[in-house]
N, C-alpha and C positions, 0 to 999 in steps of 0.2 A: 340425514346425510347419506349420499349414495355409498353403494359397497365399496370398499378398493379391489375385492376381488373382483367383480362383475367388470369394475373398473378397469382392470389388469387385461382381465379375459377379452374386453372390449379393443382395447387399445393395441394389443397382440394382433388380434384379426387385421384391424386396419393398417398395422404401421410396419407390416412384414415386405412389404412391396414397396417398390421404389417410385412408381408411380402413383399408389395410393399418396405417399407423403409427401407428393407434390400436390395433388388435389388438396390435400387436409393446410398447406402448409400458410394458406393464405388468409384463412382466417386467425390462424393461430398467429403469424406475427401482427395482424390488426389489433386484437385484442390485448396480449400482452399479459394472457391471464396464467395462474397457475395451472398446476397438474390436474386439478380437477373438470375443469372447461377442457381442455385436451383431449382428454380420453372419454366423460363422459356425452359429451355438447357437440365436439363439433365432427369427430371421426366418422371417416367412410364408412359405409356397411359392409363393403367385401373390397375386396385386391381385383384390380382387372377393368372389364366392360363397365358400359355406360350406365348401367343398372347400380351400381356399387358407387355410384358419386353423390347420392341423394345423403343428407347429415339427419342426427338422430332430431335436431332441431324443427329441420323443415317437416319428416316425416311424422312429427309429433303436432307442429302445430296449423300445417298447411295438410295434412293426410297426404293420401298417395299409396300407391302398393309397395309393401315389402318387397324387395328382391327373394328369388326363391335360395338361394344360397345364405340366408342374413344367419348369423346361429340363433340357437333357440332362447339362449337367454335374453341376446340382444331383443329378439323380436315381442318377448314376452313385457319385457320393459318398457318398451316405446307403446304395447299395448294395452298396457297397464296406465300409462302416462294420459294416451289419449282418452280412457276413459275418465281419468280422475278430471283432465279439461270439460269432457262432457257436462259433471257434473258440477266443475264451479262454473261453467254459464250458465248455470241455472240457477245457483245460486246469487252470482253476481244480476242475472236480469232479476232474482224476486227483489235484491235489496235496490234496484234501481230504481221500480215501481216504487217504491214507499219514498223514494228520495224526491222534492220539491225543487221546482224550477227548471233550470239546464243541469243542473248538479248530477254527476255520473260517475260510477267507479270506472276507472281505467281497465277492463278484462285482461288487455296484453301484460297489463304490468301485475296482474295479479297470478296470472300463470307461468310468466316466466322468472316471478321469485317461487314458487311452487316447485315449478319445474329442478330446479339450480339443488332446492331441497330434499328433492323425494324421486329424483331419475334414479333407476338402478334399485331402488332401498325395498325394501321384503315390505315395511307398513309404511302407509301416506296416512299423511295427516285427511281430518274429516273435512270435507270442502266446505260445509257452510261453516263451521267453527273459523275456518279459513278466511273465508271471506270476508267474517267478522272483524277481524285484526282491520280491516281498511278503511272500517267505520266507526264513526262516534255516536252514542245513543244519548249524550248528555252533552247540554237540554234538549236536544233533537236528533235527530241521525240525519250527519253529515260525512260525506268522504274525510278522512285523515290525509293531509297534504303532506306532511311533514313526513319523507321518506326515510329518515330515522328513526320515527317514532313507529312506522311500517315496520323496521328493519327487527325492531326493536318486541314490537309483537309477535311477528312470524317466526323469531325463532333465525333470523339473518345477525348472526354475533361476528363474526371475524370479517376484514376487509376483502379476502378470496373470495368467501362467498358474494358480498358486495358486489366487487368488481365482475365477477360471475353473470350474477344478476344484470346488472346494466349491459353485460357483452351479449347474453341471450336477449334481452329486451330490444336494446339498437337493430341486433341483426335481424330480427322480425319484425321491425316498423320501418329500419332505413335500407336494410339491405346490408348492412355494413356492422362488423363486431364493434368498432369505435365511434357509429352514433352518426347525423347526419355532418355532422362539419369534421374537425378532425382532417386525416390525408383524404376523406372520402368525397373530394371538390370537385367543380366541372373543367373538365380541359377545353378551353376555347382558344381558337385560333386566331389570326390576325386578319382575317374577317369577318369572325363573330359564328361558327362553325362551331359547335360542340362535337367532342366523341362523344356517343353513348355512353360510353364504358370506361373515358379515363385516359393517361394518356399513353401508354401501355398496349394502343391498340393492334399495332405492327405487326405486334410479338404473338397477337393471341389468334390471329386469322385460321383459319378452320378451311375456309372455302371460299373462294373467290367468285365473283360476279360473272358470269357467262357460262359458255359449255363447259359441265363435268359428266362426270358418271353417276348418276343417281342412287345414294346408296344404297336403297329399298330394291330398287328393279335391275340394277344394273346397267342399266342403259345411258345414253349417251343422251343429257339433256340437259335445257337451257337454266339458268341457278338466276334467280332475280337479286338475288340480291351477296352479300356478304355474311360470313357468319363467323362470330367473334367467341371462342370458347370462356366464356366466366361459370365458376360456379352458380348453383340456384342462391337464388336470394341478393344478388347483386343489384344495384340501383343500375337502373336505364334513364339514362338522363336526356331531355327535348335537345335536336341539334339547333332548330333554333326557334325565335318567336313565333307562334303561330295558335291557330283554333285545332281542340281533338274535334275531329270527326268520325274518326272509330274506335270504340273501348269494347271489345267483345270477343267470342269463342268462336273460333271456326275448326273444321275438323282437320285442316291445313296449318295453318299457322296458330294455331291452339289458341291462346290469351294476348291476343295483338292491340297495338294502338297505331292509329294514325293520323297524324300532324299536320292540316295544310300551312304552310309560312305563305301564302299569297303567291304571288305573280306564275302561277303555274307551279310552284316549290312543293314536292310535298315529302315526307320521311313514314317510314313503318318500322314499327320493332315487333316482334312475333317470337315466341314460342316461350313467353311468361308465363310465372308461376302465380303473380297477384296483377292485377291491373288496381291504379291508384291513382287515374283522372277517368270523368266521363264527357259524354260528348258535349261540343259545345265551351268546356272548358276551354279559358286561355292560359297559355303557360309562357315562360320565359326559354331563354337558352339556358341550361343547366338545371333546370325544374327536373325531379325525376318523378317518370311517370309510371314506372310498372316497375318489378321483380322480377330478373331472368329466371330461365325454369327448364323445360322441357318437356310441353304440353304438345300437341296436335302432330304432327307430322314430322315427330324427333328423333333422331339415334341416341343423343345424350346435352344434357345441361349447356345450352349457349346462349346468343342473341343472333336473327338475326334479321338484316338492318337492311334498307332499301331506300333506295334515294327515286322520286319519280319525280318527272319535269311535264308538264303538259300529260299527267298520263301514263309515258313513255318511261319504264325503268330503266337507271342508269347505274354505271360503275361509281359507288359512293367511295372508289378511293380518291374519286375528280374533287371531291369535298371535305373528306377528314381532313382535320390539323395537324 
């Protein structure tokens, strides 16, 4: 179990500012979790700039650089953490090898009950002993499906932790602390227009489509597209039917996908933390393709979103619902 001090100390940092506990306040009412997921899981690293939005979540199981501000405990924790993932991927690949047919342990789900247990704590449990717990060696070695009888190995006794558990797992497979279905649905339009991001999008704009001020140079330049402020790890959902054509890293728009819907139609989301279709792929309207972030060419954690017609980029407010 993690410290309550460390706990304490964690929670103070982040929750002194009034802005920080607008960043933090979103996954916390997704989740619905206790005191423990709060202060250890999902709080900012600092008060302030765009550097301090990153959660101890993402920096644990997507990596990324510390802020130079993060405190020393914090920072010791999360590096502590990463390495103890390190070493059940390696655990979890040796037990995969000996496992027959498609049979495979779930790695997300095996670190983010790890996680929920051992964030914060002075000793972590031993990772292949760990690992152990998710398989059966009698008469063969098989994964253990039965996520109570997981619960029930590792050392997961009370419902918080539980609930814990599934809030960090969801948020790093769907984006979202309440899993993919839940309020986490696509908002579509009454001509079949998805937002990326839900329907909330009005409220979240950042930067609008055309001439701004560039906020790297200063200078006065043309913006292609929209940018919608979501925390990292938010689901980006397809605006509508179509084939990916691009799932890659540019040094611009960092972790982008791009969507043609036919007749000249096409969408881009840029500056994700995970990309989760590749090319070629067909998707639906509401399909989500990537995790927002802020990779390539970012000041801080958003999406953002491009509408192009023949080519030609255009004002995707012509299009949201």
């Amino acid at each position: 179990m993690a410290d309550p001090v460390l706990l304490a100390r964690l929670s103070a940092a982040a929750l002194t500012d009034e802005g920080t506990r607008k960043r933090t306040g979103w996954v916390i009412a997704a989740a619905f979790s206790p005191l423990i997921l709060v202060l250890a899981l999902l709080c900012s690293l600092a008060a302030g700039g765009s550097s301090g939005n990153a959660s101890a979540v993402e920096l644990c199981f997507n990596g990324g650089e510390l802020p130079p501000d993060t405190p020393a405990e914090y920072a010791a924790a999360i590096e502590e953490m990463r390495s103890s993932f390190a070493l059940l991927d390696e655990a979890v690949a040796a037990v995969n090898e000996q496992l027959e047919g498609s049979e495979s342990l779930d790695a997300l789900r095996v670190k983010a009950i790890f996680y929920v247990l051992y964030f914060g704590a002075e000793v972590h449990g031993d990772a292949q002993s760990f690992v152990d717990c998710f398989v059966s060696r009698v008469p063969q070695l098989v994964p253990v499906t039965d996520l109570e009888e997981i619960y029930r190995r590792t050392g997961v006794v009370t419902p918080e932790q539980q609930a814990n558990a599934e809030a960090v797992y969801n948020l790093v497979r769907y984006g979202s602390a309440g899993g993919a279905g839940g309020s986490d649905v696509p908002f579509i339009g009454a001509d079949g227009f998805c937002s990326p991001v839900g329907a909330n999008w009005r409220n979240i704009v950042t930067s609008e489509f055309g001439y701004r001020k560039d906020p790297f140079t200063g200078q006065t330049k043309g913006h292609s597209g929209m940018d919608l402020a979501v925390p990292t790890g938010t689901s980006v959902r397809a605006a509508l039917p179509g084939t990916v054509t691009i799932s890659q890293y540019s040094s611009s728009y960092g972790y982008y996908v791009m969507i043609d819907h036919g007749g000249g139609l096409a969408t881009l989301y840029a500056h994700n933390s995970k990309l989760l279709v590749s090319v070629g792929q067909t998707v639906s309207a509401g399909d989500v393709v990537s995790l927002s972030g802020s990779t390539g060419r970012s000041t801080g954690p958003h999406l953002h979103f491009e509408v192009r017609v023949n080519g030609e980029r255009t004002d995707p407010r012509s299009y949201l619902p």
